[in-house]
N, C-alpha and C positions, 0 to 999 in steps of 0.2 A: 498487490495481491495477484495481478495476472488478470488475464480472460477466460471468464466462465461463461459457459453458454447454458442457459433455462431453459427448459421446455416443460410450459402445464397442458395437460390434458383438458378434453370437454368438459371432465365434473371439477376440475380446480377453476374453470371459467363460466361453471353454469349460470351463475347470477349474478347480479352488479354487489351485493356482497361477499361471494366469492370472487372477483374481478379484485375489491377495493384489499383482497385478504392476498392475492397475488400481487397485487402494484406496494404492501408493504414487506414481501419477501423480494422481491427485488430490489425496492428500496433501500433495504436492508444490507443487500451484498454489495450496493453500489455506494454506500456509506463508509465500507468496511475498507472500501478503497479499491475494490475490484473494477474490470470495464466489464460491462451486460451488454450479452446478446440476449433477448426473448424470443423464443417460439410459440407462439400457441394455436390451438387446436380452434374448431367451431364451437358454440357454445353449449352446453349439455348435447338434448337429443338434436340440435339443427338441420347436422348433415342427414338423419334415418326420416325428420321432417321432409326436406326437401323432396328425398327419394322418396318417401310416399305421395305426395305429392305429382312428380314426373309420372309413375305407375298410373294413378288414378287419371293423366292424359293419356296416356300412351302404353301401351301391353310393349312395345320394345322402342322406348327413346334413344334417341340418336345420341352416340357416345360423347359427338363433338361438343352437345348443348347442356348434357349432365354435367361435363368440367364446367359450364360457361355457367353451371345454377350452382356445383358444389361451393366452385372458389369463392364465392359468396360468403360464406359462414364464416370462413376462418378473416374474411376482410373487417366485417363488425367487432370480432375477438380486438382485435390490432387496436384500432381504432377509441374503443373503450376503455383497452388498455394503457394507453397514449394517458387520456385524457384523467385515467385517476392517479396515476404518477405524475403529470402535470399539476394537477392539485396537491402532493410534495412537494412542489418545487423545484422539480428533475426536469432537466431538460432530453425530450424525448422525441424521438422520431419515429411515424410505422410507416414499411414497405410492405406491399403485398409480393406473392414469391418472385412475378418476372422486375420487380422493384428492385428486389433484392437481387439479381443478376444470376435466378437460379435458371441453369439452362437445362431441359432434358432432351430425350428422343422424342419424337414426333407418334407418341403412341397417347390413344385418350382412354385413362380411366384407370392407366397402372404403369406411369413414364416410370421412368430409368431418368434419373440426374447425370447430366453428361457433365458439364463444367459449372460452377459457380465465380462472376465476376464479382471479387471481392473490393474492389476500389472505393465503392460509396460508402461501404459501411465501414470500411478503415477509415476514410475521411472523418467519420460521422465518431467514431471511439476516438480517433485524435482527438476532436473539439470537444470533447467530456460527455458526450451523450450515449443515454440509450438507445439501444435499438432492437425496435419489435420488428419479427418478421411472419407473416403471416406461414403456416407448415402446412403442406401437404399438395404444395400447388407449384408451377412452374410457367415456364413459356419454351417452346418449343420453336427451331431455327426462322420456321416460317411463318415466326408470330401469334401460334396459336395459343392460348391458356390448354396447359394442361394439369391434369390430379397423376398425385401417386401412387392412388391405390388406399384404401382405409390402414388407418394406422401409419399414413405416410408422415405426418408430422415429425414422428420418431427421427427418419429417415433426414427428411429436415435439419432436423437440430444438430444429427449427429454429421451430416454432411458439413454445412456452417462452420462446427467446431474445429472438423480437421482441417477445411478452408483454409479458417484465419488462423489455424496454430492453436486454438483455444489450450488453454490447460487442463480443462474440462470439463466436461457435459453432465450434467444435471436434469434427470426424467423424472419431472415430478407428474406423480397420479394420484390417486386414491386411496393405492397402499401404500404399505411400508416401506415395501422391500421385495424383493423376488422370492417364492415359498416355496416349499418341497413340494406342494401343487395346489390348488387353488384351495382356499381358507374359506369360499362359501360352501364347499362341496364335503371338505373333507376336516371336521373339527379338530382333527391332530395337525393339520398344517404348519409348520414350523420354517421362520424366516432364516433365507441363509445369508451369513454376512460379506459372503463372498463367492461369486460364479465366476470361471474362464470364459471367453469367449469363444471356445468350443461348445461349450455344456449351453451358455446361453442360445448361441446359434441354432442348436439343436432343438431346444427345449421351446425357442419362438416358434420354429418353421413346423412343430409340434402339435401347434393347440395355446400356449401360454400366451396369455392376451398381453402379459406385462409389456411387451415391446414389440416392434414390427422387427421381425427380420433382417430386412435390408439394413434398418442399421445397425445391426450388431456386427454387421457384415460390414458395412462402413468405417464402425471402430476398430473391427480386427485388423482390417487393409490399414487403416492409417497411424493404428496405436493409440484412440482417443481413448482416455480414461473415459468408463460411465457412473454412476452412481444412478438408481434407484432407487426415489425418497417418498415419503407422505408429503405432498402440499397443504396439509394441514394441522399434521405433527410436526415437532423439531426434536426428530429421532434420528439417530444414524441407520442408515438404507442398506441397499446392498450395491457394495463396488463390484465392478463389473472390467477386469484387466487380462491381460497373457498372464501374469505367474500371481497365483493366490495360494493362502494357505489352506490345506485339506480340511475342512469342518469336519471333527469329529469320527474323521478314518476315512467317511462315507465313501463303499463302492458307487452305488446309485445318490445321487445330491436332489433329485427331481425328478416330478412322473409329470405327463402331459395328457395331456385328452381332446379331443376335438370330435366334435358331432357332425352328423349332415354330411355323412361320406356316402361315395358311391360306389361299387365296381362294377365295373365295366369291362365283359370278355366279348374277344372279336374271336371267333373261331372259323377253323376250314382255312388258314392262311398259308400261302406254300412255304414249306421247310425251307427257306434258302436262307443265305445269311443277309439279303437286301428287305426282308421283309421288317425285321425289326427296327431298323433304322428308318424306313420310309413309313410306317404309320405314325412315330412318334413325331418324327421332322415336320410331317402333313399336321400333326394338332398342336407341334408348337409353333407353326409357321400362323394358328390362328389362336394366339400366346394362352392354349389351354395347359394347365401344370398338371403335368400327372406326377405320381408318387410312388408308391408302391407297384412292384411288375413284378409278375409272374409267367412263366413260358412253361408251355408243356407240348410232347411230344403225342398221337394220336397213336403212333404204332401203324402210321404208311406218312407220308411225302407232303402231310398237311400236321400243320401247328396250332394249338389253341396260345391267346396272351391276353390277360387280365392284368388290371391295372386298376388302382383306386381313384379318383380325382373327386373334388368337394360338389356336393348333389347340384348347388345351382349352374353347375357349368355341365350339367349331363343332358338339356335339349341341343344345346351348341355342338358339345361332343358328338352326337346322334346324327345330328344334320354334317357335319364335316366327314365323318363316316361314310355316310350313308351319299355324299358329294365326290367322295373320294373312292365306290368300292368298288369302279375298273381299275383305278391305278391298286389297288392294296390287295386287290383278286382275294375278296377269303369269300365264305358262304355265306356268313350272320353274323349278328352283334346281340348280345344279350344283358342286363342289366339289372343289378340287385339295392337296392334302396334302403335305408330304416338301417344303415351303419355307422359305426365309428372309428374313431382312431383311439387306441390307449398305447404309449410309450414312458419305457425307462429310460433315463439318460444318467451318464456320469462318467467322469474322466477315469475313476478309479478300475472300470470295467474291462481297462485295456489288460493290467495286470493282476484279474482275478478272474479264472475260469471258473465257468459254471453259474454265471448269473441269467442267460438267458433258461438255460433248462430250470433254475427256476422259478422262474418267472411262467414256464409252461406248465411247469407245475402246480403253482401256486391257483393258476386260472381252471386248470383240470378239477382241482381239489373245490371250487365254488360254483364244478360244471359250467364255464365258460366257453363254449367252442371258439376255435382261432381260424380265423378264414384267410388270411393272408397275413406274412412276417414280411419284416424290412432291416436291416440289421447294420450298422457300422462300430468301431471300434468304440464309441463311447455312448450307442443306442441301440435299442431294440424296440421296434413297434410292431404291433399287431392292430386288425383289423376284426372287430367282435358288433356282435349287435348290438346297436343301439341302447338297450332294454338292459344290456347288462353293461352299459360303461362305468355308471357309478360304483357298483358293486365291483368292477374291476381295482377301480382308482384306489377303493378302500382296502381290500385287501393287499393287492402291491404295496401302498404306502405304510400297511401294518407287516408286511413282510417281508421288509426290508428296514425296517427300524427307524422310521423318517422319523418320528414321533417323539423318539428318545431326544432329540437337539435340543435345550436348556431353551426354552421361552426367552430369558433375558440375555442371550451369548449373541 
């Protein structure tokens, strides 16, 4: 049957009866004739344990000993895991990630996967065994443990997969499937049977918790099939490839949201064309992500630029600024809190004018002000109060037809 590579999230591994309910969906694939790869995650809340924890010592822990407390979690996952597939039968092996020969940059708390040496674990599928590998964690050239970042698991798996060739990758969570947008927030949510990895890429780096970004971006570079399943249904998920079939016409396929935004305008900046690239370089040189940008002109030889970045990284931002404001020569930096992100996405968008006006329209029409757009051929997001995200989400999702998609298709 080939190599598939699994990957359960925290709540498919929350407790040793969900553990003993994963060691027989593997068992299962591995009966069927197939070779397993496992990824799993820490176990429910472990990892937000931990970090409450580090907090309660320390108002700003050292990034080096956060990896050295995270990689923690996902080692107990492994290890558990091991052992209730052992009680099958299975012969099984667990690596924690530098085990597994995952190598990244030498950055703590959001590496980048440079190579994976995949020797052991080919050895380990020759002699008929599983292999569990602990997600979200690596090692770094100079031997350091390092994390990838929440939601690095994904990244993991999907890294893994293209490694060894997998055939592919399987992201089992808590849903179904990937939905026209979140199904706690919005009761017409409707599962799609199929997303590009365009749309998904977009739709992650968005707001949609389904998957970490980086691997979608993983699977597009290397061509890994995904699939998107329930770890506790045996329901068809949503694949996840380059060429799918259009659900149902759909210009828009999914809306996204994300709370806890910030923007941040540095004003008084000189008009040259070096200013915009040296404040950006200075806050990614200390790897802040900014997002949405806006430039505007004052009407004399000084620039305002606004930008959105996620509220917990707006003390950092502040101090890099405020570190940096002989080299960036502006006057002030000002900052607005209690925002969010609402985005459309869909591939359909490139050839159908007039989806973003109304989508402006449609937020006009619920009195939603738009403080900042962001725009490429298959998305449109805006930047709205907090206070009205949900009210956004519903509206967009009912005005543009998400709703209509057939529950059982």
């Amino acid at each position: 049957m080939g190599l598939i590579v699994q990957k359960f999230g925290g709540t498919s591994v929350a407790d040793v009866e969900r553990i003993i309910n994963v060691a027989n969906r593997v068992a299962e694939e591995k009966r069927n004739g197939s070779d397993v790869v496992v990824v799993v995650s820490a176990m429910g809340k472990t990892t937000d344990k931990l970090v409450q924890m580090a907090n309660e010592l320390s108002s700003s822990p050292s990034k080096r000993e956060m990896d050295m407390l995270l990689s923690t979690g996902e080692q107990v996952t492994i290890s558990l895991l091991a052992m209730a597939l052992m009680e099958q039968g299975l012969d099984v092996v667990s690596y924690t990630g530098w085990q597994a020969g995952i190598e990244t940059e030498s950055v703590h708390g959001n590496a980048r996967i440079k190579q994976i040496n995949t020797d052991k674990i080919k050895n380990d599928l020759e002699e008929g065994k599983v292999v569990i590998v602990a997600g979200f964690q690596g090692v770094a050239e100079n031997g350091e443990i390092t994390t990838l970042g929440r939601g690095g698991s994904d990244t993991t798996a999907v890294a893994l997969a293209a490694a060894l060739g997998a055939d592919k990758c399987d992201i089992y969570t808590d849903v179904t499937g990937v939905f026209t947008t979140d199904p706690r927030v919005v009761k017409g949510a409707r599962k799609l049977l199929g997303v590009s990895y365009d749309e998904m890429l977009e739709l992650a780096n968005l707001g949609a918790g389904v998957l970490h970004p980086r691997a979608v971006e993983f699977a597009k570079n290397y061509g890994v099939t995904l699939e998107v399943r329930s770890s506790m249904e045996k329901e068809r998920g949503t694949v996840i490839e380059e060429e799918m079939e259009m659900e149902q016409n759909l210009v828009v396929r999914g809306i996204a949201f994300e709370d806890q935004i910030t923007r941040v305008s540095v004003l008084g900046l000189d008009n040259s064309l070096t200013s915009m690239p040296t404040i950006f370089s200075t806050l990614a040189k200390h790897h802040i992500n900014v997002d949405i940008i806006v430039q505007s002109g004052t009407g004399t030889d000084k620039a305002n630029i606004s930008f959105s970045i996620k509220s917990g990284d707006l003390a950092e931002t502040l101090d890099v600024l405020e570190g940096s404001k002989e080299l960036l020569n502006y006057q002030s930096v000002e900052s607005e809190t209690g925002l969010s992100k609402v985005s459309i996405v869909g591939a359909g968008m490139i050839s159908n004018p007039g989806v973003a006006a109304k989508m402006f329209e449609v937020l006009a029409e619920e009195g939603i002000q738009v403080k900042m757009v962001s725009t490429s051929e298959i998305k449109v997001s805006t930047v709205v109060e907090q206070a009205s995200m949900v009210k956004a989400v519903e509206a967009l999702h009912d005005a543009f037809e998400l709703s209509h998609i057939p529950v059982n298709s």
